[in-house]
PyMOL Python script that loads the backbone (N, CA, C, O; Angstrom):
from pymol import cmd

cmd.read_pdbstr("""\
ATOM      1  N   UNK A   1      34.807 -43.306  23.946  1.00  0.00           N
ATOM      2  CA  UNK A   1      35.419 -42.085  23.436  1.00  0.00           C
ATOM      3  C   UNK A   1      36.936 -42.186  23.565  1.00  0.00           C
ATOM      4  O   UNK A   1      37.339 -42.499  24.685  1.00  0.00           O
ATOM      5  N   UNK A   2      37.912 -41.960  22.544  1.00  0.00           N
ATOM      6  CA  UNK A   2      39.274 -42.075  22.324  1.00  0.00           C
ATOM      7  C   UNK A   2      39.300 -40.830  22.694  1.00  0.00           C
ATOM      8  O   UNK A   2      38.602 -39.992  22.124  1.00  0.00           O
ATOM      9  N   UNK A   3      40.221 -40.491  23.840  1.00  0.00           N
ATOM     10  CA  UNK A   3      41.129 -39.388  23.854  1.00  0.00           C
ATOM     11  C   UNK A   3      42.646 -39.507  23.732  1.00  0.00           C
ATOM     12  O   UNK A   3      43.493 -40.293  24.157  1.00  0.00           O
ATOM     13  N   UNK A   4      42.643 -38.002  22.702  1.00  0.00           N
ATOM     14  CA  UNK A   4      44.247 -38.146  21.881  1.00  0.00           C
ATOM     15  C   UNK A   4      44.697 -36.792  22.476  1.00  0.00           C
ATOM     16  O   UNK A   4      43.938 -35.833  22.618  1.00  0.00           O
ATOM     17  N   UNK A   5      46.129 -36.809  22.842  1.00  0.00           N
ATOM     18  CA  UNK A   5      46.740 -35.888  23.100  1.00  0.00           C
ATOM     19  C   UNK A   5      48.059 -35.571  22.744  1.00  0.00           C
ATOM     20  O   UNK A   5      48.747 -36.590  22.674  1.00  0.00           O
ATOM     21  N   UNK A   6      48.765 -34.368  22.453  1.00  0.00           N
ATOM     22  CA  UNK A   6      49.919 -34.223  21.980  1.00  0.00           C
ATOM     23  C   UNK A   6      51.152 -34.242  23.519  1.00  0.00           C
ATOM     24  O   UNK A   6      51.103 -33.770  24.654  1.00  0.00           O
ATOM     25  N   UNK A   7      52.025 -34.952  22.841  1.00  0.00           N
ATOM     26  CA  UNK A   7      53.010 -35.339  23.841  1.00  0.00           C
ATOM     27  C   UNK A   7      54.763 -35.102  23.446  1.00  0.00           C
ATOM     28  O   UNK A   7      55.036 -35.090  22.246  1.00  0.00           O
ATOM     29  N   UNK A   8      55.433 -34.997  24.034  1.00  0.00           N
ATOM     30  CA  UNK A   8      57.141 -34.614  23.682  1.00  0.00           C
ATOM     31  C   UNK A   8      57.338 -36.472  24.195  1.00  0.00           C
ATOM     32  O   UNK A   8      56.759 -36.994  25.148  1.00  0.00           O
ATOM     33  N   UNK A   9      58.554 -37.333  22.998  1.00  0.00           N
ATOM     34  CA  UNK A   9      59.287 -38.450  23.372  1.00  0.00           C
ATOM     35  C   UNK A   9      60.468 -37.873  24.509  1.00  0.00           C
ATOM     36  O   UNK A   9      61.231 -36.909  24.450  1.00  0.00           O
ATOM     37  N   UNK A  10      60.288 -38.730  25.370  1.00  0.00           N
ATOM     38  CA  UNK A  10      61.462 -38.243  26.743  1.00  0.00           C
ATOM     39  C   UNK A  10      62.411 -39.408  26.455  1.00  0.00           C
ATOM     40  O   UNK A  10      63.612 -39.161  26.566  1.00  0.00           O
ATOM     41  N   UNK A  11      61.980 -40.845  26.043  1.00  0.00           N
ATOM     42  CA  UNK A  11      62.879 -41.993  26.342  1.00  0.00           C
ATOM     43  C   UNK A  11      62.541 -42.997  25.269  1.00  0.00           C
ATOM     44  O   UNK A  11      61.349 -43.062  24.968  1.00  0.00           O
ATOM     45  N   UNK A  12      63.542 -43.942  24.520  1.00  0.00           N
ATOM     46  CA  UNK A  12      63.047 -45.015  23.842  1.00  0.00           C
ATOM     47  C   UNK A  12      64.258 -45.725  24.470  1.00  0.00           C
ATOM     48  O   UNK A  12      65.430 -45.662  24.098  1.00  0.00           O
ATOM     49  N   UNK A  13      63.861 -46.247  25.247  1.00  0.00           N
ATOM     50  CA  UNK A  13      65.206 -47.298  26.215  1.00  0.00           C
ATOM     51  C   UNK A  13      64.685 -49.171  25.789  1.00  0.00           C
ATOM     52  O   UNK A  13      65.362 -50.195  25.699  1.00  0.00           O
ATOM     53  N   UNK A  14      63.052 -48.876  25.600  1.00  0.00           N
ATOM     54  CA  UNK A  14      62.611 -50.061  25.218  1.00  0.00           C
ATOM     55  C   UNK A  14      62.262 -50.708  24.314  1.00  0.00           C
ATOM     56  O   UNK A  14      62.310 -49.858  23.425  1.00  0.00           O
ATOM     57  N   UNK A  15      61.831 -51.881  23.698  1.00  0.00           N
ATOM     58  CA  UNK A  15      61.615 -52.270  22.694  1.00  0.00           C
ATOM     59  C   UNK A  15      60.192 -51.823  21.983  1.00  0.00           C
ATOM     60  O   UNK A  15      59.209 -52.177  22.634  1.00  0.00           O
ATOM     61  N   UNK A  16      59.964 -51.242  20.992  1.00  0.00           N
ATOM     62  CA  UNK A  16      58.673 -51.175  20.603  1.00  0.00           C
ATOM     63  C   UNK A  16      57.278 -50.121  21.637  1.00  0.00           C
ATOM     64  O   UNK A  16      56.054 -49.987  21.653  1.00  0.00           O
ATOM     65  N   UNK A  17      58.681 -49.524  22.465  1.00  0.00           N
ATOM     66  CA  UNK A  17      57.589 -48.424  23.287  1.00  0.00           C
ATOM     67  C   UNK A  17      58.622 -47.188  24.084  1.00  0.00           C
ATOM     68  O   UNK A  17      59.705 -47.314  24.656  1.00  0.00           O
ATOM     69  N   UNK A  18      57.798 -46.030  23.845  1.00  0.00           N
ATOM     70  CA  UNK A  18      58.424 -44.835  24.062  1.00  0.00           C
ATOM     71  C   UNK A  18      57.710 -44.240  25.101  1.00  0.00           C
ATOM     72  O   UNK A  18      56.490 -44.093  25.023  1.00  0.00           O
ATOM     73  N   UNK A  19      58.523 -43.796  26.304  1.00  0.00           N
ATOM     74  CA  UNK A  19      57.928 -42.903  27.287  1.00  0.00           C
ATOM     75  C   UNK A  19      57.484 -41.370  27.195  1.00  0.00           C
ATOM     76  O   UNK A  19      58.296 -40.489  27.478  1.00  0.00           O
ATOM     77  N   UNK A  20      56.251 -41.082  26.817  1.00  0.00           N
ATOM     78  CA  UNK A  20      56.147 -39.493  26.732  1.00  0.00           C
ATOM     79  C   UNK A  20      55.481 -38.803  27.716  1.00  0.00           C
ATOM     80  O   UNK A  20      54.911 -39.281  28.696  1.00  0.00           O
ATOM     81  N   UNK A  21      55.583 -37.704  27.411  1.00  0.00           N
ATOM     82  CA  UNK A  21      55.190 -36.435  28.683  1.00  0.00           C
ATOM     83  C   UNK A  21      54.198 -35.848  28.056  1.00  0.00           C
ATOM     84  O   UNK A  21      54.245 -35.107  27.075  1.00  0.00           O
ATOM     85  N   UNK A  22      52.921 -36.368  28.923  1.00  0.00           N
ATOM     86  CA  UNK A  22      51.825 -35.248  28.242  1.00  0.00           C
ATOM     87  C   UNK A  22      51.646 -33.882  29.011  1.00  0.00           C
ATOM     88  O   UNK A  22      50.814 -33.947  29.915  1.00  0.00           O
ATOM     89  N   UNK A  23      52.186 -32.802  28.856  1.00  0.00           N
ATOM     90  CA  UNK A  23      52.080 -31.584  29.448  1.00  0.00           C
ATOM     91  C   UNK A  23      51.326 -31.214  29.136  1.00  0.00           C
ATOM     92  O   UNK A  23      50.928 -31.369  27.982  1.00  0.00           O
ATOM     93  N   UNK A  24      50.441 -30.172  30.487  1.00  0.00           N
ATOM     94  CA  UNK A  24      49.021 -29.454  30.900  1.00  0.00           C
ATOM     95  C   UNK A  24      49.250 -28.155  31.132  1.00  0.00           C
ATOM     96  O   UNK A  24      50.444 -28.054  31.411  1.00  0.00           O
ATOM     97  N   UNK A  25      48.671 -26.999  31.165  1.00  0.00           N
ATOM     98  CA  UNK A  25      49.086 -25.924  31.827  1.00  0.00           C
ATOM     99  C   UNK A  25      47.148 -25.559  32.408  1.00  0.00           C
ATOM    100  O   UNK A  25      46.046 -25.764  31.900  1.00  0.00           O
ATOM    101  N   UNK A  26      47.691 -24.893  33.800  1.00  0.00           N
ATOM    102  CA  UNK A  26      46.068 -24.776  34.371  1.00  0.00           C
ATOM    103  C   UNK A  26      46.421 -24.331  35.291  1.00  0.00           C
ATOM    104  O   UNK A  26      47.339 -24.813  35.955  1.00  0.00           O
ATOM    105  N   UNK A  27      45.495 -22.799  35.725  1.00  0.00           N
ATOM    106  CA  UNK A  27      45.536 -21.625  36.630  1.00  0.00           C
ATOM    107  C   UNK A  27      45.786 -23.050  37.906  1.00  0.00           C
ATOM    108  O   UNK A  27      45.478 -24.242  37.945  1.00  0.00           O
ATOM    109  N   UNK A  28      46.590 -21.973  38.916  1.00  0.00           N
ATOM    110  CA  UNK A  28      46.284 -22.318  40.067  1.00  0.00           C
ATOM    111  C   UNK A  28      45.302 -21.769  40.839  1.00  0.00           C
ATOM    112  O   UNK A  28      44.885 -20.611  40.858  1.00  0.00           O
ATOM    113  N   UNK A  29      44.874 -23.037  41.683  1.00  0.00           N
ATOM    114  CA  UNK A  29      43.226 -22.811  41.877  1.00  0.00           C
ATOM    115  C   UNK A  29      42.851 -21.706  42.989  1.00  0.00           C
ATOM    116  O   UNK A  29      41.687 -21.520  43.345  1.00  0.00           O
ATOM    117  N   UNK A  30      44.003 -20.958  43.526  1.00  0.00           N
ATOM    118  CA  UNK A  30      44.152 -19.867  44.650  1.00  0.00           C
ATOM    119  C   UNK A  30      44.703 -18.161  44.250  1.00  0.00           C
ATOM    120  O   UNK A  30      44.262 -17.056  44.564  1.00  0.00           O
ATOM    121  N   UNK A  31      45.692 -18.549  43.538  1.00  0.00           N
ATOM    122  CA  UNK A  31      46.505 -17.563  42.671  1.00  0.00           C
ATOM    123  C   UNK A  31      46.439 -17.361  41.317  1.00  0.00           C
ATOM    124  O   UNK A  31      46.780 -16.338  40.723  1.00  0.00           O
ATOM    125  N   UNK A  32      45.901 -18.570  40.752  1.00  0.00           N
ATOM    126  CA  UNK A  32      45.633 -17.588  39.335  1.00  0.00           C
ATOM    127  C   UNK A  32      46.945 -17.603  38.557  1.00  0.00           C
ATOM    128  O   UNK A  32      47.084 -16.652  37.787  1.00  0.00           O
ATOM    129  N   UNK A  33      48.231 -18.764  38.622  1.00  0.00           N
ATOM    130  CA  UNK A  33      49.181 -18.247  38.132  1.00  0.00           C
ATOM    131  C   UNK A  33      48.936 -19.601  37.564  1.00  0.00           C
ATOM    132  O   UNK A  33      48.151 -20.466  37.953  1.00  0.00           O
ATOM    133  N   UNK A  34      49.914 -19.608  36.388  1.00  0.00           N
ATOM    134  CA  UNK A  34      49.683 -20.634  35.058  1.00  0.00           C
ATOM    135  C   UNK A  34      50.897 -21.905  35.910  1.00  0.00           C
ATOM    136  O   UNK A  34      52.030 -21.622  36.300  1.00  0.00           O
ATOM    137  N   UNK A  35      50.396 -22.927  35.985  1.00  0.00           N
ATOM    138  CA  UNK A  35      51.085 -23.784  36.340  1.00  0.00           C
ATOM    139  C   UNK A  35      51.312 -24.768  35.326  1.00  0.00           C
ATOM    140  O   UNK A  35      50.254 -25.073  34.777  1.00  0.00           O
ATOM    141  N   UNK A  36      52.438 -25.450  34.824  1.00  0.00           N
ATOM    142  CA  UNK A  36      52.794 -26.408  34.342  1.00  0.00           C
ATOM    143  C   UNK A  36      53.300 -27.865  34.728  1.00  0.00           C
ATOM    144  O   UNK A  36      54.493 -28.090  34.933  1.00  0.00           O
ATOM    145  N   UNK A  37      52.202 -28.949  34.823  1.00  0.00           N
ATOM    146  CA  UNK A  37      52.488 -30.384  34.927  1.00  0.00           C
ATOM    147  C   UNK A  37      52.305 -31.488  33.887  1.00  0.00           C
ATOM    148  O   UNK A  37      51.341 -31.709  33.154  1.00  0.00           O
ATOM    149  N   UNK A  38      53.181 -31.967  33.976  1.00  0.00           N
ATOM    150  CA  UNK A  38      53.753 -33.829  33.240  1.00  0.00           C
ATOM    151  C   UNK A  38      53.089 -34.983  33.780  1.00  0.00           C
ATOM    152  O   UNK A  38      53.080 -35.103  35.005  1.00  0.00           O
ATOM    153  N   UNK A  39      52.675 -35.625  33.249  1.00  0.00           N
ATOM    154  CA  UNK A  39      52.458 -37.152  32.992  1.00  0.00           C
ATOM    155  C   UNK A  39      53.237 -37.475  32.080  1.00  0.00           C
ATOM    156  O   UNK A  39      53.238 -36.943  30.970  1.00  0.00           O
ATOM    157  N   UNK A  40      54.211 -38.652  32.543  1.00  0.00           N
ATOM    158  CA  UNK A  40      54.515 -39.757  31.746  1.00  0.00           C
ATOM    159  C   UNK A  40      53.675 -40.923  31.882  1.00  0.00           C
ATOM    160  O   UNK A  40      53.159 -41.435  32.875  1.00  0.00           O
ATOM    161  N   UNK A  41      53.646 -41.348  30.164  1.00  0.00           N
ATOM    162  CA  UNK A  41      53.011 -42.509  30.232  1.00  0.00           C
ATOM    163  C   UNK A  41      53.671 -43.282  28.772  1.00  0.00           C
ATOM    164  O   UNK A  41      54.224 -42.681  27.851  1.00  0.00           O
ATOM    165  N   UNK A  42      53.450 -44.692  28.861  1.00  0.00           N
ATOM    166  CA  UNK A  42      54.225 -45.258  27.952  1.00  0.00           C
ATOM    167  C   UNK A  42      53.408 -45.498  27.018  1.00  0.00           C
ATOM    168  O   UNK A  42      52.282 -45.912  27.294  1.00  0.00           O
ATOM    169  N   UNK A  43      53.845 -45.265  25.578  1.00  0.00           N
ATOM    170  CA  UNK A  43      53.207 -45.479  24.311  1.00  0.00           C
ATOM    171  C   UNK A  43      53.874 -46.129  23.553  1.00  0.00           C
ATOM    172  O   UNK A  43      55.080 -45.972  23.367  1.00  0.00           O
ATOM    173  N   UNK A  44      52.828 -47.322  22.776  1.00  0.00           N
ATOM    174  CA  UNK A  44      53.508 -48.202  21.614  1.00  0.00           C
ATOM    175  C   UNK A  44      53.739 -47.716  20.249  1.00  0.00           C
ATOM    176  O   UNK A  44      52.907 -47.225  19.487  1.00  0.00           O
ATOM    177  N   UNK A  45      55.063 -47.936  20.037  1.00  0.00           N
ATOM    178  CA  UNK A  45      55.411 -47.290  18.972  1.00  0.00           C
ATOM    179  C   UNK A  45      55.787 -48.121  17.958  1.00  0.00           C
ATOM    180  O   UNK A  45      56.930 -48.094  17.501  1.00  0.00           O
ATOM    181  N   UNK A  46      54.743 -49.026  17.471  1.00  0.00           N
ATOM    182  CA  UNK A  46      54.939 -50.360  16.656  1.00  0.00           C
ATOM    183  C   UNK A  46      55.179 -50.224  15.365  1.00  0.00           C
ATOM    184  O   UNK A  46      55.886 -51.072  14.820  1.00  0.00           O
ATOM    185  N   UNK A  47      54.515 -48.872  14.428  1.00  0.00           N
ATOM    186  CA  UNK A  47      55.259 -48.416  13.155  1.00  0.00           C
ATOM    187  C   UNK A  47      55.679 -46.953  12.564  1.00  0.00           C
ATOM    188  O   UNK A  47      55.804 -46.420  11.462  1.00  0.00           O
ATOM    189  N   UNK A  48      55.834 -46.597  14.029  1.00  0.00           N
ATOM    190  CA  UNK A  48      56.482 -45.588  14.094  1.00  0.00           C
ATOM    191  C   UNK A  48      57.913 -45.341  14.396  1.00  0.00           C
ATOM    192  O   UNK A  48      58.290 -46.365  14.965  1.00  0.00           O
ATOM    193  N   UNK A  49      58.987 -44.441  14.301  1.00  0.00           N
ATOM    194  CA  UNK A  49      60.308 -44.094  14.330  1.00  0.00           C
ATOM    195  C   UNK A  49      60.725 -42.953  14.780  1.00  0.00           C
ATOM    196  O   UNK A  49      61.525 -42.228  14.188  1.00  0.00           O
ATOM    197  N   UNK A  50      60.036 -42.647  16.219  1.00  0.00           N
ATOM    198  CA  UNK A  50      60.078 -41.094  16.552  1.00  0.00           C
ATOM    199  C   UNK A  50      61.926 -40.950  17.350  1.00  0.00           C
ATOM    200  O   UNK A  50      62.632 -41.884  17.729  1.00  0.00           O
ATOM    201  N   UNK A  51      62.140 -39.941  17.366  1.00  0.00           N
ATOM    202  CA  UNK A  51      63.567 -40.039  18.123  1.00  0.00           C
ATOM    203  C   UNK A  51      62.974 -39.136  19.514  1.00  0.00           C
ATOM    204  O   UNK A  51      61.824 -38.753  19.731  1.00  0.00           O
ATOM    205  N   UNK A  52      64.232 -38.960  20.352  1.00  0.00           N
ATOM    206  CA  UNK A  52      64.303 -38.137  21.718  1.00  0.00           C
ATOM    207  C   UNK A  52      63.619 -36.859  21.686  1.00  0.00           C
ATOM    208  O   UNK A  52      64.405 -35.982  21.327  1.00  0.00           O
ATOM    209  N   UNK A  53      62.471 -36.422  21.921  1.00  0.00           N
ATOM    210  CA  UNK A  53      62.381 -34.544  21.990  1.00  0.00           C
ATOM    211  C   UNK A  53      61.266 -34.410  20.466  1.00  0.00           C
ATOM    212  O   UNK A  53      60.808 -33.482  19.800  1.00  0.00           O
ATOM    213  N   UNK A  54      61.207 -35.657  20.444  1.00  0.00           N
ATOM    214  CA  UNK A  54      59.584 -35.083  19.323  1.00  0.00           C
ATOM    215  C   UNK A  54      58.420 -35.123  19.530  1.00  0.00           C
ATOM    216  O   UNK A  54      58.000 -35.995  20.290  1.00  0.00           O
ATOM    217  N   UNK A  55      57.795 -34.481  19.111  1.00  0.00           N
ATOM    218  CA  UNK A  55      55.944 -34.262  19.030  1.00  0.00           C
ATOM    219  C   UNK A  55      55.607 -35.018  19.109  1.00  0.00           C
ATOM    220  O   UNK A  55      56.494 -35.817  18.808  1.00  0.00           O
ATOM    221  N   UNK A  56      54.368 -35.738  19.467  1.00  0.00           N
ATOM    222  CA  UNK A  56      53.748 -36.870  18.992  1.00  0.00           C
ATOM    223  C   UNK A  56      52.542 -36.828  18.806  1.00  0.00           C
ATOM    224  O   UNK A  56      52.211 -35.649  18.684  1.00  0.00           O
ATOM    225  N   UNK A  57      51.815 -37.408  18.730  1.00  0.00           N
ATOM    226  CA  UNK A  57      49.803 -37.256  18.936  1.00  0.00           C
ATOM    227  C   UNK A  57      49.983 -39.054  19.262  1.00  0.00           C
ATOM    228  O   UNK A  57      50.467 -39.988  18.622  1.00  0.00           O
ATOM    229  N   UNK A  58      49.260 -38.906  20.704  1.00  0.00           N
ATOM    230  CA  UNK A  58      48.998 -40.329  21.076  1.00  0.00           C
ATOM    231  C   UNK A  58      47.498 -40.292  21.325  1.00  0.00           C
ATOM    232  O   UNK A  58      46.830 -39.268  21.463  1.00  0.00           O
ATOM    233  N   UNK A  59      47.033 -41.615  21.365  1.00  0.00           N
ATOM    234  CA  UNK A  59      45.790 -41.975  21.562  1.00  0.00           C
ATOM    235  C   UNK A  59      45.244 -43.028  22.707  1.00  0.00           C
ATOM    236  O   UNK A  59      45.440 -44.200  22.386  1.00  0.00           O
ATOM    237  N   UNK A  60      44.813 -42.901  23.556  1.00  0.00           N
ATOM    238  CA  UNK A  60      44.313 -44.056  24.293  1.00  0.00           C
ATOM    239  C   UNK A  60      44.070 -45.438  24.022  1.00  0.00           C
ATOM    240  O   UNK A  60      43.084 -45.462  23.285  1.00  0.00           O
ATOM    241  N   UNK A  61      44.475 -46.619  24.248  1.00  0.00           N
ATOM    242  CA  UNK A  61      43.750 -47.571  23.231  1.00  0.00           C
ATOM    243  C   UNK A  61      43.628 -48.916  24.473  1.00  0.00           C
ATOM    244  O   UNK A  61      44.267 -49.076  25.513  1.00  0.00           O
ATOM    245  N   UNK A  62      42.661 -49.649  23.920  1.00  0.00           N
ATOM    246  CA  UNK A  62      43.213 -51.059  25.201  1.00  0.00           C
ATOM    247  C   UNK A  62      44.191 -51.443  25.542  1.00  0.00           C
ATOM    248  O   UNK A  62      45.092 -51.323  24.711  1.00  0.00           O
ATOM    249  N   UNK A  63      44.473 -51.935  26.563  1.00  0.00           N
ATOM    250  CA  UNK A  63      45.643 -51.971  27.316  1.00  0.00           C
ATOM    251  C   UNK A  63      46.296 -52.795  26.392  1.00  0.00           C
ATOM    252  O   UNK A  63      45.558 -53.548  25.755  1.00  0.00           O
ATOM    253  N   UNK A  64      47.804 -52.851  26.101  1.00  0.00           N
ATOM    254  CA  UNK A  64      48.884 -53.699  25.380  1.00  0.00           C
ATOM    255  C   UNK A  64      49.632 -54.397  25.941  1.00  0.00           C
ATOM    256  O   UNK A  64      50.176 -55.411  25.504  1.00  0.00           O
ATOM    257  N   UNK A  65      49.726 -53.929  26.940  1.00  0.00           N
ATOM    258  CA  UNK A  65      50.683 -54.452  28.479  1.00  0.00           C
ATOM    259  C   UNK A  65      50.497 -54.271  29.616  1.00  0.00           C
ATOM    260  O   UNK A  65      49.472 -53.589  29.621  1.00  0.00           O
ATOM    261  N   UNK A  66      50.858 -54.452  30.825  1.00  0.00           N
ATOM    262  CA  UNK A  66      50.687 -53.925  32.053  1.00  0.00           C
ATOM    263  C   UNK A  66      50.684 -52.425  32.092  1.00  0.00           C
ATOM    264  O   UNK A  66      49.732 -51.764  32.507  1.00  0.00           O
ATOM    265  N   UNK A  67      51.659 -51.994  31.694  1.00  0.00           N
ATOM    266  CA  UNK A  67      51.871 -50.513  31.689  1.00  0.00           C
ATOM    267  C   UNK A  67      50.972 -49.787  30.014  1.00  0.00           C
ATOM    268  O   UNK A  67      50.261 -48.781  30.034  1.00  0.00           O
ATOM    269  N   UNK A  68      51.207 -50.435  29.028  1.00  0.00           N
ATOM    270  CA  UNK A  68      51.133 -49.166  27.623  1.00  0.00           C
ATOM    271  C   UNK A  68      49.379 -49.139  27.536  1.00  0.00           C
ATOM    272  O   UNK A  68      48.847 -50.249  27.523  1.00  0.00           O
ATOM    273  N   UNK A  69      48.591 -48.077  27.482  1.00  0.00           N
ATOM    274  CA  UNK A  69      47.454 -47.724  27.503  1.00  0.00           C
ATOM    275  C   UNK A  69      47.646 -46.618  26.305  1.00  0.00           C
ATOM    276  O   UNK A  69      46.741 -45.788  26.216  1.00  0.00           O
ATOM    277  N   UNK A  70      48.498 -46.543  25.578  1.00  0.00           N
ATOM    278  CA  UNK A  70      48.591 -45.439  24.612  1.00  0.00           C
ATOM    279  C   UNK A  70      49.244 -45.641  23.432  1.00  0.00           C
ATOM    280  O   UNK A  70      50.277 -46.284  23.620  1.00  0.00           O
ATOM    281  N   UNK A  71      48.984 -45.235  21.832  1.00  0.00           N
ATOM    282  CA  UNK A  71      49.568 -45.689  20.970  1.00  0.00           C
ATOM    283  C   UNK A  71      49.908 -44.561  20.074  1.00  0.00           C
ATOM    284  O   UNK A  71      48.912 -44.048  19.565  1.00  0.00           O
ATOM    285  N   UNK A  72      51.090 -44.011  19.728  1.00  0.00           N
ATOM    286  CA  UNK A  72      51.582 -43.039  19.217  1.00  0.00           C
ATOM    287  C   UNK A  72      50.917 -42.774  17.091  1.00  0.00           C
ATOM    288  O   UNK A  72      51.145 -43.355  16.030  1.00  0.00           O
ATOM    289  N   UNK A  73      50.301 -41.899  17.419  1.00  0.00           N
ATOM    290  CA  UNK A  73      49.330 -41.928  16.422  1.00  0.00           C
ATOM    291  C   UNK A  73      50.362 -41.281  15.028  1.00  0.00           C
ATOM    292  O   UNK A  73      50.621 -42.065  14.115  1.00  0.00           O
ATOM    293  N   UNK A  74      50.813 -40.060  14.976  1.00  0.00           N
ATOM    294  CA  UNK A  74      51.427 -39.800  14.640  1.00  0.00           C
ATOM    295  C   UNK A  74      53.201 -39.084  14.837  1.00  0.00           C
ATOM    296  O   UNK A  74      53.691 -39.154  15.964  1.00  0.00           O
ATOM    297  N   UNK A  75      53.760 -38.651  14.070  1.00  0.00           N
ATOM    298  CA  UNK A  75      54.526 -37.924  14.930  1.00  0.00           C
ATOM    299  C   UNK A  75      55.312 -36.503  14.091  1.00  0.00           C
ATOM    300  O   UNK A  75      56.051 -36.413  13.110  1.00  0.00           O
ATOM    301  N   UNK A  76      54.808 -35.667  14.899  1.00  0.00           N
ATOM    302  CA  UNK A  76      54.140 -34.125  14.379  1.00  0.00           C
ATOM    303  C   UNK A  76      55.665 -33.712  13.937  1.00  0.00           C
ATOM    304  O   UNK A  76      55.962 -33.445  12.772  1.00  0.00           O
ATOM    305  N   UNK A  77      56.776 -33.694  15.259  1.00  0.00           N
ATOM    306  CA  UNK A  77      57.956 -33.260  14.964  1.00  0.00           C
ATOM    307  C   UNK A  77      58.182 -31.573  15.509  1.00  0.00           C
ATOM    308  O   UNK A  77      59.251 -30.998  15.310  1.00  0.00           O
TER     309      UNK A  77
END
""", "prot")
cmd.dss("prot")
cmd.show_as("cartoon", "prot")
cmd.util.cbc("prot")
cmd.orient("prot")
């Protein structure tokens, strides 16, 4: 099963791969108040051209590298 999730580009410092933030929001498990957390994770961005602060839809895919487990599917904007 591919899981795809929408993500904001934080960084393209590297060649052919962009660091994004997949943000969650989910009660806290005592209070009940909406909490917001980040994962970064690195995605290959092999024919894509996203810039700093865009949408994306990434997808899980076999590993590409040590680090990239994700491949930027589209990019929403």
């Amino acid at each position: 099963m591919k899981r795809i999730f929408d993500a904001t580009v934080i960084s393209l410092k590297m060649k052919n791969t962009a660091i994004v933030a997949i943000t969650r929001r989910f009660p806290h498990p005592l209070y009940k108040k909406l909490i917001k957390k980040d994962n970064k994770v690195a995605a290959d961005i092999s024919t894509f051209a996203p810039h700093v602060g865009d949408k994306v839809k990434i997808a899980e895919t076999k590993p590409i590298s040590k680090t990239k487990h994700f491949k930027i599917m589209e990019v929403i904007k």
